[in-house]
C-alpha positions as CSV (number, residue, x, y, z in Angstrom):
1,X,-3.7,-17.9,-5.9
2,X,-7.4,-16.6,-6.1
3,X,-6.2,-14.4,-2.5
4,X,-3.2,-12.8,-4.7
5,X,-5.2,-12.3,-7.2
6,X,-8.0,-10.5,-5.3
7,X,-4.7,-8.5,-3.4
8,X,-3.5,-7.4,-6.9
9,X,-7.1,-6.2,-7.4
10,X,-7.0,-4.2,-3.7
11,X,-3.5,-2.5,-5.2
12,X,-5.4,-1.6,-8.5
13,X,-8.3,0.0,-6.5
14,X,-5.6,2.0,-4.0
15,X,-3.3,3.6,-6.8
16,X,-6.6,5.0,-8.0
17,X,-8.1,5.8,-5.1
18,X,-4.7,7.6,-4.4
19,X,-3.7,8.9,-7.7
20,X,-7.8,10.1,-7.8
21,X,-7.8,11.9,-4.4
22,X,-3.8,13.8,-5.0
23,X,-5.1,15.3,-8.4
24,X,-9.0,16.1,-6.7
25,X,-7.1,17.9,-3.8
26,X,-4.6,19.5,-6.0
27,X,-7.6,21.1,-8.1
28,X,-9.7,22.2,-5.5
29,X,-7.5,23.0,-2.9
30,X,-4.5,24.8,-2.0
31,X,-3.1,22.4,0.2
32,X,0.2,21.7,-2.2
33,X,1.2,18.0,-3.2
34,X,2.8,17.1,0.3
35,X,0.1,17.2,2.4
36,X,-2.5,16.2,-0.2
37,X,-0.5,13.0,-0.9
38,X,-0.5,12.3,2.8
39,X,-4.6,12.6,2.7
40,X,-4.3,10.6,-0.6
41,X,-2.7,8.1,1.0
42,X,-4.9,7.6,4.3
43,X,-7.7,7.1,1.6
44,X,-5.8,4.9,-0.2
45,X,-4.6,2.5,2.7
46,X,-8.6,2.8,4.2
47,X,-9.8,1.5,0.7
48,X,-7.5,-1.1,0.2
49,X,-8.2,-2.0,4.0
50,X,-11.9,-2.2,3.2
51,X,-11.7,-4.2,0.4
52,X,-9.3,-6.6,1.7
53,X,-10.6,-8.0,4.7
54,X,-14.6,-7.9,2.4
55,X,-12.9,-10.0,-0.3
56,X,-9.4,-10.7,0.1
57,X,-9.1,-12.5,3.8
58,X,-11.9,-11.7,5.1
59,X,-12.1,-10.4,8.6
60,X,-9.5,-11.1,11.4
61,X,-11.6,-11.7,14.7
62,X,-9.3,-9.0,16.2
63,X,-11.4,-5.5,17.1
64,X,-11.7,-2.8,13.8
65,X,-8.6,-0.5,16.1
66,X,-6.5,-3.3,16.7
67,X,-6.9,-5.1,12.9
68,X,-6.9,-1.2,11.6
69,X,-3.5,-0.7,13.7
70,X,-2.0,-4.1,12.5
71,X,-3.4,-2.8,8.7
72,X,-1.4,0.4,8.9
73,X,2.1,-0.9,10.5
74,X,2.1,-3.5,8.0
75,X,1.2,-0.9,5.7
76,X,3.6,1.9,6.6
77,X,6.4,-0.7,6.4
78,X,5.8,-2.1,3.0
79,X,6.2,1.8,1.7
80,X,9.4,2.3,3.8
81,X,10.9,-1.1,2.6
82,X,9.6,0.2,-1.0
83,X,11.6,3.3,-1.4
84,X,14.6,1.9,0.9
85,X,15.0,-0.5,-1.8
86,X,14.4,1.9,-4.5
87,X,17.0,4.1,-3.5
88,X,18.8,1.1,-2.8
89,X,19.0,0.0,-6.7
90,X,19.7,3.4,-7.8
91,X,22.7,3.9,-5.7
92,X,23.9,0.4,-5.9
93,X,23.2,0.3,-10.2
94,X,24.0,3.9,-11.5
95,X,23.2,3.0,-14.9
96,X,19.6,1.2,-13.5
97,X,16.2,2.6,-14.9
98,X,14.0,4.8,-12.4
99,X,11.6,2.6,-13.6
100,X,13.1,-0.7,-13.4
101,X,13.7,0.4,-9.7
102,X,10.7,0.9,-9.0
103,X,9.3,-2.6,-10.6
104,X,11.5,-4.4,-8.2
105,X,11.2,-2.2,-5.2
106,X,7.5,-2.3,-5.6
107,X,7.2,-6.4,-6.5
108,X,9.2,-6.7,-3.6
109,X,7.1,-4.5,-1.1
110,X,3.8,-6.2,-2.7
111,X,5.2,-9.7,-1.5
112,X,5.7,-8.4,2.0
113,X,2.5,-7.0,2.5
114,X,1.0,-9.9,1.5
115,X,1.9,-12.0,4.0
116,X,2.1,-9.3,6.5
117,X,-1.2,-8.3,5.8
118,X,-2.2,-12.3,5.5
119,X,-0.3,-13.8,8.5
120,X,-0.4,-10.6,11.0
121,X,-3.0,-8.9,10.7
122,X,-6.4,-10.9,8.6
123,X,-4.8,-14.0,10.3
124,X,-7.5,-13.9,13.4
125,X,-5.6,-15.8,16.5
């Protein structure tokens, strides 16, 4: 429970990290919220990465490329199967909330990358 605790804490610090970086970018730059988000999130997933295998798992015993690699396919994944099953909800349930949607799309991807992140790539063969 304490791991999924201290996961729920790595989520925490990447929505701000993301959310943070977008609106910084957006300010100072004129790079327009498509590629800023796509910097935003590389930050994002490298914080949540750091803090993760410091305090979540700890370390894998696999090299920093091949753990980072592992890191970002489980990580890529859990955002695909997040809006797949977003848009999902919404086209199966019309008269479902945006927001409702998104509370089970994400609760859903959160569960995946948890043990993705805790049995493929922090799992250290």
């Amino acid at each position: 429970m304490k791991k999924l605790l201290r996961f729920g804490i790595a989520g925490g610090l990447g929505f701000l990290v993301d959310a943070g970086v977008l609106a910084l970018l957006l300010h100072v730059t004129s790079l327009g919220p498509f590629l800023a988000r796509l910097i935003a999130i590389a930050l994002a997933m490298a914080s949540t990465w750091f803090f993760n295998r410091t305090f979540t798992f700890g370390r894998s015993g696999h090299s920093l490329a091949v753990e980072g690699f592992r890191y970002g396919s489980v990580g890529v994944t859990a955002a695909l199967l997040n809006y797949g099953l977003y848009s999902a909800l919404l086209l199966r349930l019309p008269d479902l909330q945006p927001l409702a949607a998104v509370v089970l799309s994400t609760a859903a991807s959160m569960l995946f990358s948890f043990f993705g992140y805790s049995r493929f790539v922090f799992r250290g063969d």
